[in-house]
C-alpha positions in Angstrom: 21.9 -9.2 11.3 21.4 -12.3 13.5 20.9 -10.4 16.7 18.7 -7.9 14.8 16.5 -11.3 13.9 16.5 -12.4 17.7 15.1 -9.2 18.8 12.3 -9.7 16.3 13.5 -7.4 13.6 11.0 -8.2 10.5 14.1 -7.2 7.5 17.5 -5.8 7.4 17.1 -2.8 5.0 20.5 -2.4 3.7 20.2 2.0 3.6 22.3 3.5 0.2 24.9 0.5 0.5 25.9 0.5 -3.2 29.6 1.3 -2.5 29.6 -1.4 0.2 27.9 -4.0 -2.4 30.9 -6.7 -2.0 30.6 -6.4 1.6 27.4 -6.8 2.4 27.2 -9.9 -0.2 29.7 -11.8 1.7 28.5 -10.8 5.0 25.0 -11.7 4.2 26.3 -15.0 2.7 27.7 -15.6 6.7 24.7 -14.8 8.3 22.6 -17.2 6.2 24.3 -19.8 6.8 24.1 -18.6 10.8 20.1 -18.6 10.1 19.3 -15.6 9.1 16.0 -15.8 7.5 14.1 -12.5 7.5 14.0 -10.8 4.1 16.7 -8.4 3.0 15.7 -5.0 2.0 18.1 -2.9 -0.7 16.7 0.9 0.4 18.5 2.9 -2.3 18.1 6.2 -4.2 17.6 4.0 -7.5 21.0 5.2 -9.5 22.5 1.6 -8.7 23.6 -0.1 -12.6 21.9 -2.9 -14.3 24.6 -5.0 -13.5 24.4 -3.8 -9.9 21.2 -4.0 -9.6 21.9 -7.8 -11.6 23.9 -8.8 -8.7 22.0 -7.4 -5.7 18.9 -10.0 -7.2 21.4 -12.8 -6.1 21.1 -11.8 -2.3 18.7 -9.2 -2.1 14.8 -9.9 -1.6 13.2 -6.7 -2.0 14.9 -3.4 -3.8 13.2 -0.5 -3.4 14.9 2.7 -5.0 13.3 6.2 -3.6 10.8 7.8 -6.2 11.5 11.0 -4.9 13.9 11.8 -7.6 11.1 11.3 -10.2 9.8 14.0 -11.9 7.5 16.4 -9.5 4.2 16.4 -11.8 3.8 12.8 -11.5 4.5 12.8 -8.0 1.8 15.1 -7.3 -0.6 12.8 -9.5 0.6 9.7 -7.0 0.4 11.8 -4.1 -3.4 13.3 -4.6 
């Protein structure tokens, strides 16, 4: 992550990480205190639990679960 932020990376999106969710907490947790400052992005289908999705808030700056998976009429109405 701190390399990716020297070579001008804007966010480290974190790609359908939930089973990893320990993990990357503690190695975010490292890198901060390395200065890692760009925001952290938690790219996910959107299936992650409330309390998931609880803890992620303690690390994570933006979450943004797919909306593919929504239903296909409303899609079409946000698409058009």
């Amino acid at each position: 992550m701190i390399e990716l932020q020297k070579q001008g990376a804007e966010n480290i999106n974190f790609v359908t990480g939930t089973h990893f969710i320990p993990s990357i907490k503690q190695a975010v947790l490292k890198a901060r205190v390395l200065g890692l400052q760009i925001p952290l992005v938690w790219n996910c289908s959107g299936y992650e639990s409330l309390e998931a999705v609880a803890f992620l808030s303690t690390f994570i700056d933006i979450y943004l679960p797919d909306f593919k998976t929504s239903s296909s009429v409303l899609a079409e109405r946000l698409f058009l």
